[in-house]
N, C-alpha and C positions, 0 to 999 in steps of 0.2 A: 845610973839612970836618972838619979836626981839632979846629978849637974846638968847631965843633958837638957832635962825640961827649963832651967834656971837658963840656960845657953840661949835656946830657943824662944824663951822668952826676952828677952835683955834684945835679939836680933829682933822680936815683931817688933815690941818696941821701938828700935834705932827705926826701921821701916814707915814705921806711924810718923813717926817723926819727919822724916823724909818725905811720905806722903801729903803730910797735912802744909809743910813749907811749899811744896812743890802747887798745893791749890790753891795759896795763899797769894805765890807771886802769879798765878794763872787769874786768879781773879782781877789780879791790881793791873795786869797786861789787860783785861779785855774793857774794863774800867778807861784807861788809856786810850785804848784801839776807838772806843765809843765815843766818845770825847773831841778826838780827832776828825771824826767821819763827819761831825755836826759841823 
């Protein structure tokens, strides 16, 4: 049981990770898109 929860933790995390990269280059695209439009 305990590894399990160790397991599933280590995966939110990689997740987090992923997420937070993923709003990071989302932000820097709309930053771009904005830019351009002017």
């Amino acid at each position: 049981m305990g590894d399990n929860d160790a397991e599933k933790n280590k995966k939110k995390r990689k997740f987090k990770k992923i997420t937070e990269k993923l709003t990071s280059i989302e932000n820097r695209y709309r930053k771009f898109r904005n830019l351009m439009m002017t």
